[in-house]
C-alpha positions as CSV (number, residue, x, y, z in Angstrom):
1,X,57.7,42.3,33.0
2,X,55.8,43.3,35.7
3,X,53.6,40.7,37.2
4,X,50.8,41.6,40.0
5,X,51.0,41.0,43.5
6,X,48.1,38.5,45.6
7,X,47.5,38.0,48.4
8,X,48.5,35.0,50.7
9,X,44.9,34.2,50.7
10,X,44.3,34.0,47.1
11,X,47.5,32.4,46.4
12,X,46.6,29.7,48.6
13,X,43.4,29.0,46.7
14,X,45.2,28.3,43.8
15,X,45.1,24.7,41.9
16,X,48.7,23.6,42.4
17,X,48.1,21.3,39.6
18,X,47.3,24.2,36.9
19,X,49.9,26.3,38.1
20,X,52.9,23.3,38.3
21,X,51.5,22.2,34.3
22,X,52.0,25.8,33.3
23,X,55.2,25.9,34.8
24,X,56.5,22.9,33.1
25,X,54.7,23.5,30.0
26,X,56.4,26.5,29.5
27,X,60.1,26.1,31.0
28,X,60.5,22.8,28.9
29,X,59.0,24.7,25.8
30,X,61.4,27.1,26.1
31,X,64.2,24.4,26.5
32,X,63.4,22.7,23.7
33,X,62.9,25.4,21.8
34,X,66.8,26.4,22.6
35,X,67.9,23.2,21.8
36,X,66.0,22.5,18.5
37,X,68.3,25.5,17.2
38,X,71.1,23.1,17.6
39,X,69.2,20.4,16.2
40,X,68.6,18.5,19.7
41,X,65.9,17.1,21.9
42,X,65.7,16.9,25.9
43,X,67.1,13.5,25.1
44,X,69.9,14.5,23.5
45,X,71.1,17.1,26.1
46,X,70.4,14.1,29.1
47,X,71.9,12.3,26.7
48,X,75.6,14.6,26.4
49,X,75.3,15.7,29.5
50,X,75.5,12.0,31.6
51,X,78.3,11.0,28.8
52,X,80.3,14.1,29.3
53,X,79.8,13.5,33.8
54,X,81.1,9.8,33.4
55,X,83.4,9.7,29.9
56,X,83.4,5.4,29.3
57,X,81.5,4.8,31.7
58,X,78.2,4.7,30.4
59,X,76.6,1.7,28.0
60,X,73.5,2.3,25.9
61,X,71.6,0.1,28.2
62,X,72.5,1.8,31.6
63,X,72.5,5.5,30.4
64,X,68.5,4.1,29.3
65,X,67.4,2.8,32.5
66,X,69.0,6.3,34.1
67,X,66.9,8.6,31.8
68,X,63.6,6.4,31.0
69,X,62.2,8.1,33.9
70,X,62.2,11.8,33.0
71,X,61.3,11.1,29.1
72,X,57.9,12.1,28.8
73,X,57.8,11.6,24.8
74,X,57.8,7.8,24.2
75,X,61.8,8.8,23.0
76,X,63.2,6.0,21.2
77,X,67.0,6.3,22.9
78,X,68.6,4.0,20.4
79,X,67.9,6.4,18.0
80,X,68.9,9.4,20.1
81,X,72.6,7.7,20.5
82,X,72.7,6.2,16.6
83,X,72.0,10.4,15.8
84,X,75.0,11.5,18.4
85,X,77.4,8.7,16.3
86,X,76.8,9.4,13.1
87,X,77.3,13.5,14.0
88,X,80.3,12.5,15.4
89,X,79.3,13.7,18.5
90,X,79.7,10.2,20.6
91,X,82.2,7.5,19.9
92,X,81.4,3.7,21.2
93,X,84.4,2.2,22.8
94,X,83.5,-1.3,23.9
95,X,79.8,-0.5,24.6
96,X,81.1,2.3,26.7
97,X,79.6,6.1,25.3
98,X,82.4,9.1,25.3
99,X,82.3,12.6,23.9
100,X,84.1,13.8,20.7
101,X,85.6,17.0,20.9
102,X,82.6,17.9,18.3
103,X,80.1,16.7,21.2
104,X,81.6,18.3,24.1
105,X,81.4,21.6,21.7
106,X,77.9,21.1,20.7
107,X,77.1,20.3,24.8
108,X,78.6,23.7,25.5
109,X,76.5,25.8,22.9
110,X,73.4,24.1,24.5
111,X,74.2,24.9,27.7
112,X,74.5,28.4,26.7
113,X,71.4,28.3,25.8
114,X,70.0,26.2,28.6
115,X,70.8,29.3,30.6
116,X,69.8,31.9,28.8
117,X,66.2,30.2,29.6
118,X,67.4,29.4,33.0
119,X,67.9,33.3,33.3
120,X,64.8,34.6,32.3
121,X,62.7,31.8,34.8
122,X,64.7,33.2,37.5
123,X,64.3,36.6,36.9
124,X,62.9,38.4,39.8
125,X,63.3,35.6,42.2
126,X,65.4,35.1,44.7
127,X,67.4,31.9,45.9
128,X,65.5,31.9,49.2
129,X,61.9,31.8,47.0
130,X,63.5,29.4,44.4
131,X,64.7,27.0,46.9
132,X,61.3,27.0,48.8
133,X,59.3,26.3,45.7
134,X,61.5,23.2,44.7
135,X,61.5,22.0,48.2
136,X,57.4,22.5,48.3
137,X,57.3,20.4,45.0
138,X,59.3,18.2,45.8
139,X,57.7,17.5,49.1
140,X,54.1,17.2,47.3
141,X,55.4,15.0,44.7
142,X,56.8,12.0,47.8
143,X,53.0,12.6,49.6
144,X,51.4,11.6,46.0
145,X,53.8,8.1,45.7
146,X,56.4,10.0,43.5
147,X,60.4,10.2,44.4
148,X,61.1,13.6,46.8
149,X,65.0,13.0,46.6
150,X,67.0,15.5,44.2
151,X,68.7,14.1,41.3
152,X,72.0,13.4,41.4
């Protein structure tokens, strides 16, 4: 798709605000959307993709307080982990979370698709540009009060 060319000028006059909502709107829309075919939400994927980093490691309670802050939905995590059990997807040893087989499968098949959207943001920019962008945001979002350190 070809997509016009501005000038520094007008670019600059742009409300960061309306562009940076229609950015997220539609790169977690598409997300979703991938994820729903596998019958998962954003909290689900944070959710497989923390247990399958630390396998034991993490309790319900921890693995809350680590991703409370980037659920934007009200997301009732008990629920999210009750839904991974009874798939079979995540086995409680002890309090501590760990992936089935099952689970580790299903994480793969959304990553697949994570990228496919992954992908098609991308397209037609280059690491230099990408980098630049995240470093902007992430610099505007420490001068407004928010964190400006990458996730781990």
């Amino acid at each position: 798709m070809a997509v016009r060319e501005y000038s520094r000028e007008e670019l600059a006059a742009q409300p960061i605000g309306a562009w940076s909502g229609e950015a997220y709107r539609r790169v977690v829309g598409a997300l979703r959307e991938q994820l729903a075919v596998e019958r998962l939400t954003q909290p689900h994927w944070w959710t497989l993709n923390h247990v399958a980093g630390k396998p034991g490691e993490w309790t319900r309670a921890a693995l809350i307080a680590r991703l409370r802050p980037y659920d934007d939905q009200g997301t009732d995590f008990q629920r999210v982990f009750d839904d991974l059990v009874k798939r079979g997807w995540v086995v409680e040893n002890e309090g501590r979370l760990t992936l089935t087989a099952e689970g580790e499968a299903g994480r793969v098949r959304a990553r697949v698709r994570n990228l496919r959207v992954h992908k098609q943001t991308h397209a037609g920019i280059g690491e230099e540009e990408f980098a630049t962008t995240i470093d902007v945001l992430r610099r505007m979002v420490a001068n407004l009060g928010g964190n400006g350190e990458l996730a781990e």
